[in-house]
C-alpha positions in Angstrom: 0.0 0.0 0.0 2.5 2.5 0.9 4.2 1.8 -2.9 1.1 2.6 -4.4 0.7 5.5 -2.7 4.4 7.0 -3.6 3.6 6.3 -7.8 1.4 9.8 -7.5 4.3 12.0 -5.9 7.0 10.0 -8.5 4.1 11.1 -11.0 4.2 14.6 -10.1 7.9 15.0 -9.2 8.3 13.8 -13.2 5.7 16.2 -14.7 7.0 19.1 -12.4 10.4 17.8 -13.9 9.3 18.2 -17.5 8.1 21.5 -17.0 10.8 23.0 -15.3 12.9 21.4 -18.1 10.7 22.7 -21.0 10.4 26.0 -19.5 14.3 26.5 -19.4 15.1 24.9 -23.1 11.8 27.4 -24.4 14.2 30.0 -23.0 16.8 29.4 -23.9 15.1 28.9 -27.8 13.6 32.6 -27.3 17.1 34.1 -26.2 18.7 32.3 -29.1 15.9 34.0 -31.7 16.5 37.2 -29.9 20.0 37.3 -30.3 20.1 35.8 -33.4 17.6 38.8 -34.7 20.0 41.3 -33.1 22.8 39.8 -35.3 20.9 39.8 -38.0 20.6 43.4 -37.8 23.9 44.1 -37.1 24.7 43.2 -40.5 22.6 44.9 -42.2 20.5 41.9 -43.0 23.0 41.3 -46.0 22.5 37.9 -47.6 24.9 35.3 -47.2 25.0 31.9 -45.5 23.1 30.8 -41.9 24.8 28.0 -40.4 24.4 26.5 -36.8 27.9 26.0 -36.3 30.5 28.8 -35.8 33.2 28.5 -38.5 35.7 29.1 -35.5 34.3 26.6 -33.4 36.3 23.0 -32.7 33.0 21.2 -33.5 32.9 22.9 -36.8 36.3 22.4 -38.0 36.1 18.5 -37.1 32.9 17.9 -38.6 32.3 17.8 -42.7 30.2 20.3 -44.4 26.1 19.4 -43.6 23.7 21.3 -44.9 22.2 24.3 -42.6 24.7 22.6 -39.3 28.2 23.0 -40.6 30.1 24.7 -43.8 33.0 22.6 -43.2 36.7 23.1 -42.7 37.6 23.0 -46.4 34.9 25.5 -47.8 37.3 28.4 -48.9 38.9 25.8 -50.7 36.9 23.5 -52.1 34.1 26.2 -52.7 36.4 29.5 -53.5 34.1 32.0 -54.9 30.5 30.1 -56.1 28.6 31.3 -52.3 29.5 35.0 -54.0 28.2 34.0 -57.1 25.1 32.4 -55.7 24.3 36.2 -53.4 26.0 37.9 -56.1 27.9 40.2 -54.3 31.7 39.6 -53.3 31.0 40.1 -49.9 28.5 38.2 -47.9 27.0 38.1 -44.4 28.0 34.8 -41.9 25.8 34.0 -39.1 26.0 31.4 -36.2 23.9 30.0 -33.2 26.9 27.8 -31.6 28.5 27.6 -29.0 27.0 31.5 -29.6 25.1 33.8 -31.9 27.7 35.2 -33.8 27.9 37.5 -37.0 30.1 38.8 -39.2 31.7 39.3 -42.7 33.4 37.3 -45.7 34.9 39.4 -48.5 36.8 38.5 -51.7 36.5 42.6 -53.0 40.2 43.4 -53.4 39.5 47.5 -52.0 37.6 46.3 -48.9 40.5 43.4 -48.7 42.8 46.7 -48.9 40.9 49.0 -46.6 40.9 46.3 -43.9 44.8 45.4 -44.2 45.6 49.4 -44.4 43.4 51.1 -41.9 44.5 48.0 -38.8 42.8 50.4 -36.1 39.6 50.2 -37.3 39.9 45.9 -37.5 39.9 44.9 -34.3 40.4 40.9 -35.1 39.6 38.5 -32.8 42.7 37.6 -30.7 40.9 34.6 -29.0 40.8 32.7 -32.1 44.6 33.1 -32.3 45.6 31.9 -29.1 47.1 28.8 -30.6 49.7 30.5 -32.3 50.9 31.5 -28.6 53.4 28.7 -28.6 56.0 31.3 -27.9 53.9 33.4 -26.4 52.2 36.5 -27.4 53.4 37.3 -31.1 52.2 39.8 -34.0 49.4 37.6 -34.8 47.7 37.0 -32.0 47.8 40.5 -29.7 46.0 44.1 -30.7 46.2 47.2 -29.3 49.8 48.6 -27.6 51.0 44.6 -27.5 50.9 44.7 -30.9 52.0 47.9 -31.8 55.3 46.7 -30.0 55.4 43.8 -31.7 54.5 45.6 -34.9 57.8 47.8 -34.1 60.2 44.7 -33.6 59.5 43.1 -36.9 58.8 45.7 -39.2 62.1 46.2 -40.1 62.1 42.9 -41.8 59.1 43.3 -43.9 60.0 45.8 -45.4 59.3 47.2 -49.1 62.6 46.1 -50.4 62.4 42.7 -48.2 58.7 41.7 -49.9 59.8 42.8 -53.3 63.0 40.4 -52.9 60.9 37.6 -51.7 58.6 38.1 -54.4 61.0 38.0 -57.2 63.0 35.2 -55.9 59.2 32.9 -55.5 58.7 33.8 -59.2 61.8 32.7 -60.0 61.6 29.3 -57.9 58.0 28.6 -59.3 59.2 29.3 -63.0 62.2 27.1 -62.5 59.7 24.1 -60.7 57.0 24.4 -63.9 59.6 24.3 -66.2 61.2 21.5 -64.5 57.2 19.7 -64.5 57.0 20.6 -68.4 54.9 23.7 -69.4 52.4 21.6 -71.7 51.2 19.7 -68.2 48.3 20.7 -67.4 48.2 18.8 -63.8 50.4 17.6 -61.1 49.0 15.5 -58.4 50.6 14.7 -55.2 50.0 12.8 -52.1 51.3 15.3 -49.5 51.5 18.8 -50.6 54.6 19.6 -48.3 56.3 18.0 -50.8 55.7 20.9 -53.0 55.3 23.5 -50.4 58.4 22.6 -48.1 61.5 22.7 -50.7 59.9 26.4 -52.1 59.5 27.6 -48.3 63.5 26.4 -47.9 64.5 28.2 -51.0 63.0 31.0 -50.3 64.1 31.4 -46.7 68.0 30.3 -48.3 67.6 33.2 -51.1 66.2 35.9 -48.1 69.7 34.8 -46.2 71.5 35.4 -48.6 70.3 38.7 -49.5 70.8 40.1 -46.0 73.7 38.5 -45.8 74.8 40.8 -48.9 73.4 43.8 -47.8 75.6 43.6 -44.8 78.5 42.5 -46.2 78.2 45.8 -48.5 77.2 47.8 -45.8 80.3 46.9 -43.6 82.9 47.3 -46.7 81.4 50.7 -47.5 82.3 51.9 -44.2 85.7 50.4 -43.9 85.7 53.2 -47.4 
C-alpha cells in the first residue's frame, strides 16, 4: 500500500520535472531568436550563409560540411568563390547560433581586402581565435592594441618594401624554375602530400632571403671600412 501511494508523488515529481525542463530549453530557444535577430541586424541583413555552427568553433572544424549545421573546414577551398556568385555580391554576411550567436563578414572585393589590411585600427580581429599560435607566447598575430604595436615595431624592419619585393622575385623565379622542371604543356600535377611541394619552395625561399641580408651587410660593412 505504501508503494502505491508513492507512484502519485514519482508522478508529479516527473511532470514538475518536465516542466521546469521545458520551460528552461523554451528559453533558452527565445534568447537564441532574440540574439540571433539582433545579429541579424547588425549586418545589415546582408544575404549570405546561416549555419548552426560557428566557423571558428572546434565542433565545426572537425565535422564535414552538412547542410544548414556545418560549412565545413575545407569551404574556402573547395568552394572559392561560387557562395559569392550564388548572393552575387563579393561580400557576404555569416551567421552562427553555436556555442554563440555570432555574426560577421566574408569578402573577396580586393579595396575592402585593402581598406581592412591598411586602416589596422579600425579591425579589431579576434585575438581569441589566435591563441594557438601563442606557442611562444604573445606574437604579432595574436595580440591588438599597444601589445601589438610593440610587436609591430620589432618586426617591421624585416618586412619591409625592399624585403617583400626580394621575396617576391625570388618565388617567381623558384616557381618558374619548378614548372619548367614539370613541363609547361602539363596541365596537372598530383601529389599525395602537398609539403612535398610546399616545403622545398619555403627552404629556397628562406636560403635566397639569407642570402640577400647577408649581402646587404656585407656591403654595408665594406662601404664603411671606405
Amino acid at each position: 500500500m505504501s508503494l502505491l501511494n508513492t507512484i502519485p508523488s514519482v508522478v508529479g515529481g516527473i511532470q514538475n520535472l518536465s516542466l521546469v525542463t521545458g520551460s528552461l530549453i523554451l528559453l533558452y530557444a527565445l534568447k537564441v531568436f532574440v540574439a540571433y535577430r539582433r545579429a541579424l541586424k547588425s549586418v545589415g541583413y546582408h544575404p549570405g550563409w546561416r549555419y548552426a555552427l560557428d566557423t571558428t568553433s572546434v565542433l565545426s572544424n572537425i565535422l564535414p560540411h552538412i547542410p544548414y549545421l556545418n560549412p565545413g573546414r575545407k569551404w574556402p577551398l573547395e568552394w572559392k568563390y561560387r557562395p559569392f556568385q550564388e548572393t552575387g555580391w563579393d561580400t557576404i554576411s555569416l551567421l552562427a547560433l553555436f556555442p554563440k550567436v555570432n555574426a560577421g563578414y566574408v569578402t573577396v572585393d580586393p579595396l575592402t581586402i585593402k581598406e581592412i589590411t591598411t586602416y589596422h585600427g579600425r579591425f579589431i580581429k579576434p585575438t581569441e581565435v589566435y591563441t594557438v599560435l601563442n606557442i611562444f607566447g604573445p606574437n604579432l598575430v595574436s595580440t591588438e592594441g599597444h601589445e601589438w604595436k610593440r610587436h609591430r615595431r620589432i618586426t617591421a624592419p624585416t618586412f619591409s618594401e625592399r624585403n617583400n619585393k626580394f621575396v617576391w622575385d625570388e618565388m617567381m623565379r623558384i616557381l618558374d624554375d619548378m614548372f619548367g622542371a614539370w613541363g609547361r604543356d602539363t596541365p596537372e600535377i598530383f601529389t599525395d602530400n602537398v609539403l612535398e611541394i610546399t616545403k622545398p619552395i619555403a627552404l629556397l625561399a628562406i636560403g635566397a632571403a639569407g642570402t640577400f641580408n647577408f649581402y646587404f651587410l656585407l656591403v654595408r660593412r665594406v662601404n664603411l671600412h671606405h
